[in-house]
N, C-alpha and C positions, 0 to 999 in steps of 0.2 A: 422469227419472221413476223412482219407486219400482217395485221386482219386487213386483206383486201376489198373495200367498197369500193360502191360506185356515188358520186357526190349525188345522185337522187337518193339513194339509201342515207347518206350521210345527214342531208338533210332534213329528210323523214325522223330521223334520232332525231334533232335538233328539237324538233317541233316537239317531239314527246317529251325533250327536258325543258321546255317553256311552258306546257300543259304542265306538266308534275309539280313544275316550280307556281306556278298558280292556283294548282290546288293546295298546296303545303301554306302557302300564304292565306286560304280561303279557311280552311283547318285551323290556323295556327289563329286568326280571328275569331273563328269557333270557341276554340279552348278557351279564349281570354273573356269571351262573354260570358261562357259557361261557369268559369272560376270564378267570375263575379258576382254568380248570382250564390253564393253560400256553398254549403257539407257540400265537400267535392266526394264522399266515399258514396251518398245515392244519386250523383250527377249523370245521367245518363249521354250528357248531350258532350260532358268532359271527359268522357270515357272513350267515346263515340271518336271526340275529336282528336284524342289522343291516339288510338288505333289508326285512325286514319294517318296519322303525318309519322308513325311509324312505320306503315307499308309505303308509304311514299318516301320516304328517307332510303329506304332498301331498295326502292326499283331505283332512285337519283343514286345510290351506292353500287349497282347493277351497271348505268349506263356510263358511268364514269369510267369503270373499269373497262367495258367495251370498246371505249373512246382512247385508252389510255396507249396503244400503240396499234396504231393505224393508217393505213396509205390509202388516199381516195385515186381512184382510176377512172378516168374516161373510155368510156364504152365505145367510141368512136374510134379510138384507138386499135379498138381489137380487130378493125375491116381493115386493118394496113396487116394483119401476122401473113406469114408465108403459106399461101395455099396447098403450099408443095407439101407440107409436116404432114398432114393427115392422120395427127393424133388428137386425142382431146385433151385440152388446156383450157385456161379461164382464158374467157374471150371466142371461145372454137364455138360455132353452129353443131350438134350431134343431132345423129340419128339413131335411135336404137333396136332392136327386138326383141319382146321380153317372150324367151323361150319358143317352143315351134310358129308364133303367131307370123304371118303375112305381116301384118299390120305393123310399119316404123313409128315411132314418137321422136319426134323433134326437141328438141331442147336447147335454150342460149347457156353455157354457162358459166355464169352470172357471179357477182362479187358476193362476200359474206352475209350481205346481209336482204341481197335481191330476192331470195324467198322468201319473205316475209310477206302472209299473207294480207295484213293489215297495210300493206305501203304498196306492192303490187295486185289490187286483188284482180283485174282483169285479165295478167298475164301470167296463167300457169305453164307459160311456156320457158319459165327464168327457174334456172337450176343451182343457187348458192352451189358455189364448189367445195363446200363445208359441209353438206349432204352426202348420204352415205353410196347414192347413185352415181352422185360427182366422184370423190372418191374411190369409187369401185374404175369407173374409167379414165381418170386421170393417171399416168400419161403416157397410154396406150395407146395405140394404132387401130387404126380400119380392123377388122380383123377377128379383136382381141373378145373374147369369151369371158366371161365370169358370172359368180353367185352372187346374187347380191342378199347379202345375209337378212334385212329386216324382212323379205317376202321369203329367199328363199329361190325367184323368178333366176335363170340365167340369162344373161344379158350379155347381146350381141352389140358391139359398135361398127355400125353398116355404116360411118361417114362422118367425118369431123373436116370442118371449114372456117374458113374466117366467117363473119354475118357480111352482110352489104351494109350499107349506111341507112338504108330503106328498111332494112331487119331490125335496125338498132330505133331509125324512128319510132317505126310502128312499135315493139316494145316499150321504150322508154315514155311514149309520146304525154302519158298520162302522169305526172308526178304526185305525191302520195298526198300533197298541200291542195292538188286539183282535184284528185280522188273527194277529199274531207267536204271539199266546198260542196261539190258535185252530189254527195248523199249514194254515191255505188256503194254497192255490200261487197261484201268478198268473198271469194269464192271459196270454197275447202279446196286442201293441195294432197296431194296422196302424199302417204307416211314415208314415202323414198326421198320426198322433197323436202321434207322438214326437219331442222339438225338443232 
């Protein structure tokens, strides 16, 4: 089965393989200055440059793979599914209750790679369905009870919905290219969210 994104995710990769491919090119300058200045075995700066386009060769061997069978989906999509399911699915609005608590948590949830705190950091409200939360309620009903192993918390789903297109703005509204310009930090995501 295809890794389901959403093309703001997609293109959030994009941009990390265009940064990586200009550091490997900035490295790869390095090296050849270094080498030319003499004894490459006490060259600090051709050492340096070598390590480097080796960790960068490995995260460009990383995201290739990532990229290698994949379906990008529109989030807008998901305000047409049928109201009537009232299970959670990628695309479904939830709510949840973690063990006795009053208190519900909201959640979109979101393609593979929507939890990514670096690409969404203002909205910890986006649940990669590749997370072990997602997972624990996918594709259950209103209803449905479970453990969810990394806390331990059980976890009630009090509601799954299509979002509105108003849901999907306000989430989406900030892309990860608008984020970078923009200088926001990101926020930390709790360990449920992160896969």
């Amino acid at each position: 089965m295809p890794l389901l994104v959403t093309k703001q995710s997609y293109d959030a990769r994009e941009q990390k393989l265009v940064d990586l491919k200009s550091r490997k090119r900035a490295a790869t300058e390095q090296k050849q200055i270094a080498h030319s200045q003499g004894d490459l075995r006490e060259n600090a700066g051709f050492a340096e440059a070598k390590r480097e386009i080796a960790l960068v060769n490995k995260r460009l061997g990383e995201l290739d793979l990532e990229r290698a069978d994949l379906q990008i989906i529109d989030p807008l999509s998901w305000c047409k599914m049928d109201p009537t399911d009232g299970n959670a699915q990628v695309g479904a609005m939830v709510s949840i209750r973690r063990g006795n608590s009053p208190k519900e948590e909201v959640f979109l949830i979101g393609g593979a790679w929507d939890g990514d705190v670096e690409q969404h950091p203002n909205n910890p409200t986006i649940l990669p369905y590749t997370s072990p939360l997602a997972k624990l309620l996918i594709p259950h009903d209103v209803g449905f009870k479970g453990v969810l192993e990394t806390s331990g918390d059980t976890i009630t789903l009090v509601s799954a919905r299509p979002p509105t297109p108003d849901e999907i703005q306000a989430i989406y509204q900030a892309t990860p290219i608008q984020q970078k310009a923009s200088g926001k930090s990101p926020k930390k995501k709790e360990d449920d969210m992160v896969m």
